[in-house]
C-alpha positions in Angstrom: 0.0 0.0 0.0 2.7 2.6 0.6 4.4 1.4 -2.1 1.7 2.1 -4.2 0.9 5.6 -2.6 4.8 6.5 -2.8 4.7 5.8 -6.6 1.6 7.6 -7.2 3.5 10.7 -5.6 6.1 10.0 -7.7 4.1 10.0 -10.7 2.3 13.9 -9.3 5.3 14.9 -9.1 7.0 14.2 -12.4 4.1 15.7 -14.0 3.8 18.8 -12.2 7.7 19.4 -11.7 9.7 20.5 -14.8 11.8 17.8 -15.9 15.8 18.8 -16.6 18.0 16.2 -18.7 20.1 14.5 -16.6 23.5 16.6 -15.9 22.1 19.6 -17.3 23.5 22.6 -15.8 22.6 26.2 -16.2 26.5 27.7 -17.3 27.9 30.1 -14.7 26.1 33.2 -14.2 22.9 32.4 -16.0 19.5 33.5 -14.5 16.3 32.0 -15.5 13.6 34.7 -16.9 11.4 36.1 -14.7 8.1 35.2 -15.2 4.7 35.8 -13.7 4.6 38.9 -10.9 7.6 38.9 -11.2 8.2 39.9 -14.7 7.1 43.3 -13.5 9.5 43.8 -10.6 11.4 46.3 -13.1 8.7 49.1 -11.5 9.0 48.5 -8.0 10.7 52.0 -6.5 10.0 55.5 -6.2 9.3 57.6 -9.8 8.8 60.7 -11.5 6.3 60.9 -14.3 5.8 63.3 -16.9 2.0 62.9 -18.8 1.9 64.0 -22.0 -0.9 64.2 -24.3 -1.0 62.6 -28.0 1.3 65.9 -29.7 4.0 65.3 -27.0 2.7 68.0 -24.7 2.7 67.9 -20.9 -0.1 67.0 -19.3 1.0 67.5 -15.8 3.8 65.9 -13.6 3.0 63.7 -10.3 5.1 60.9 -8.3 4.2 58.1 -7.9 5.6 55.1 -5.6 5.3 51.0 -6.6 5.9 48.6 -3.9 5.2 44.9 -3.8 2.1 44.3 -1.4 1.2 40.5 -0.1 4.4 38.5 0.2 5.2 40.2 -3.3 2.2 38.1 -5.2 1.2 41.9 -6.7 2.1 45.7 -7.1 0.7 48.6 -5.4 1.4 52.1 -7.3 0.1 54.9 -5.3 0.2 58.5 -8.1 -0.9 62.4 -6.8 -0.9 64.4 -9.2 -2.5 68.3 -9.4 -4.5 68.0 -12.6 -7.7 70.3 -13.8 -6.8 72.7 -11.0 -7.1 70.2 -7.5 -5.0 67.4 -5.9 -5.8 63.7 -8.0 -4.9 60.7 -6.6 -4.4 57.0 -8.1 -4.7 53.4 -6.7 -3.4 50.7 -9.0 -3.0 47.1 -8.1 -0.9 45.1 -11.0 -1.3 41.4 -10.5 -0.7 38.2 -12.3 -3.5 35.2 -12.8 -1.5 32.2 -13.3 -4.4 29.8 -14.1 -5.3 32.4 -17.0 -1.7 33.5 -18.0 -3.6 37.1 -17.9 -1.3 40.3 -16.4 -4.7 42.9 -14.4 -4.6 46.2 -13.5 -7.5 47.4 -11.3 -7.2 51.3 -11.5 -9.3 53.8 -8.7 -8.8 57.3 -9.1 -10.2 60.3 -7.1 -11.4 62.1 -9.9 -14.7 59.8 -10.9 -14.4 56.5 -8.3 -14.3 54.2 -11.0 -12.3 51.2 -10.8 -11.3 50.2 -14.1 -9.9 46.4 -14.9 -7.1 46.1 -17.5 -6.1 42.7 -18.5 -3.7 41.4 -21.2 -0.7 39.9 -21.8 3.3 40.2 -22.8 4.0 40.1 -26.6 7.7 40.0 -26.4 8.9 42.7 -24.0 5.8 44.7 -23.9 2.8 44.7 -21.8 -0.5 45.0 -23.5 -3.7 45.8 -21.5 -6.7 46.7 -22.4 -10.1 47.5 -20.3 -11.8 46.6 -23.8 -12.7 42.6 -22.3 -13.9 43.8 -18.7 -16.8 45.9 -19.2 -15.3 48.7 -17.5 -15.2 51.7 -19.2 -15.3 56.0 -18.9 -18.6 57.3 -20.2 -18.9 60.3 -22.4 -21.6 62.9 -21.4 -22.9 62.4 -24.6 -23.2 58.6 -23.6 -20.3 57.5 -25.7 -18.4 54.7 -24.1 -14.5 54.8 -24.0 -12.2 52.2 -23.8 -8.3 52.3 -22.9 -5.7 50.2 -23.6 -1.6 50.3 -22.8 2.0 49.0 -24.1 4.2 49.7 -20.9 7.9 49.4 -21.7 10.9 48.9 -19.7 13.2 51.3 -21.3 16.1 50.5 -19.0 16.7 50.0 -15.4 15.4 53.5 -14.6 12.9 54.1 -17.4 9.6 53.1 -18.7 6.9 54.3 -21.0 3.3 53.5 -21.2 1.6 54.2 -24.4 -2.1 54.9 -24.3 -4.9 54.5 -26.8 -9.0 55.1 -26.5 -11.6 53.9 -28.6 -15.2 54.9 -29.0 -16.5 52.5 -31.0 -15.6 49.3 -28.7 -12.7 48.8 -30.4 -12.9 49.0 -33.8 -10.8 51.7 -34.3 -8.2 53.0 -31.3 -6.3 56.0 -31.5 -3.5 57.7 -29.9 -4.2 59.0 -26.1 -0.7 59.7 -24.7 1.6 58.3 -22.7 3.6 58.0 -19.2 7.0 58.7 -18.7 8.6 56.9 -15.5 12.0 57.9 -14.7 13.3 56.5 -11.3 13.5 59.4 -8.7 17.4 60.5 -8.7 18.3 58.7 -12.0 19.4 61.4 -14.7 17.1 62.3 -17.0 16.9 60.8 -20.9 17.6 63.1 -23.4 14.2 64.8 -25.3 
């Protein structure tokens, strides 16, 4: 009987565990590449951002601050910002669903309330994520619903980007919204 149950384990394990070929080493120095939360660790710190509209024109400035929360299993980003005249604030939680493969953002601002969902995944180095799938969306006065979506990337240690487009016709057609500049606070400045 505990043979049975001790090959049984054997066989969950083989099956879950990645399998290396026998004497296979990594060579000297080699890392394996991040993957999952993890993949994002690149934006933990402390960050000035520039927002600039679609032309290349500034928005506004703000800090903002990403730390891992919950034994590192996601990302806080906390943003302030004075936009439109007052003080804004932003809550985002980045997280990863392993049983999807699907990168989320959940985004709460102080300017409407709403939290927004993003949720996509890497193609190559960039991060894609769109609000598009969620059902979470800005509304128009008029009624007319807008959807976001982002690229975020890492430009170097002490750099990213985020790319923004909108869409007001769920999707069929997306055009340029701006983009976020994140320069780590203390790191020199890129060149314009």
């Amino acid at each position: 009987m505990l043979e049975s149950i001790s090959r049984t384990a054997l066989c969950l394990f083989l099956l879950v565990c990645p399998l290396r070929a026998a004497g296979a080493e990594d060579p000297p120095g080699a890392t394996a590449p991040a993957t999952g939360i993890a993949r994002l660790s690149y934006m933990v710190g402390s960050w000035d951002v520039v927002s600039l509209d679609s032309n290349g024109k500034v928005l506004y400035r703000s800090t903002s601050t990403i730390a891992p929360i919950l034994d590192g299993r996601a990302l806080e980003e906390t943003t302030s910002a004075v936009w439109r005249g007052s003080e804004w604030q932003v809550l985002i939680v980045h997280s990863y669903d392993p049983f999807q493969d699907t990168y989320r953002s959940a985004v709460l601002d102080s300017d409407v309330g709403l939290l927004d969902i993003y949720e996509g995944r890497f193609d190559g180095e960039t991060l894609h994520l769109s609000d598009l799938g969620g059902g979470t969306y800005s509304q128009g006065a008029d009624g007319v619903r807008f959807f976001f979506r982002f690229a975020t990337v890492r430009v170097s240690d002490d750099r990213f980007v985020i790319r923004g487009e909108h869409s007001a016709d769920d999707g069929h057609t997306w055009v340029p919204s701006g983009r976020y500049e994140y320069t780590r606070r203390g790191a020199p400045r890129a060149a314009p």
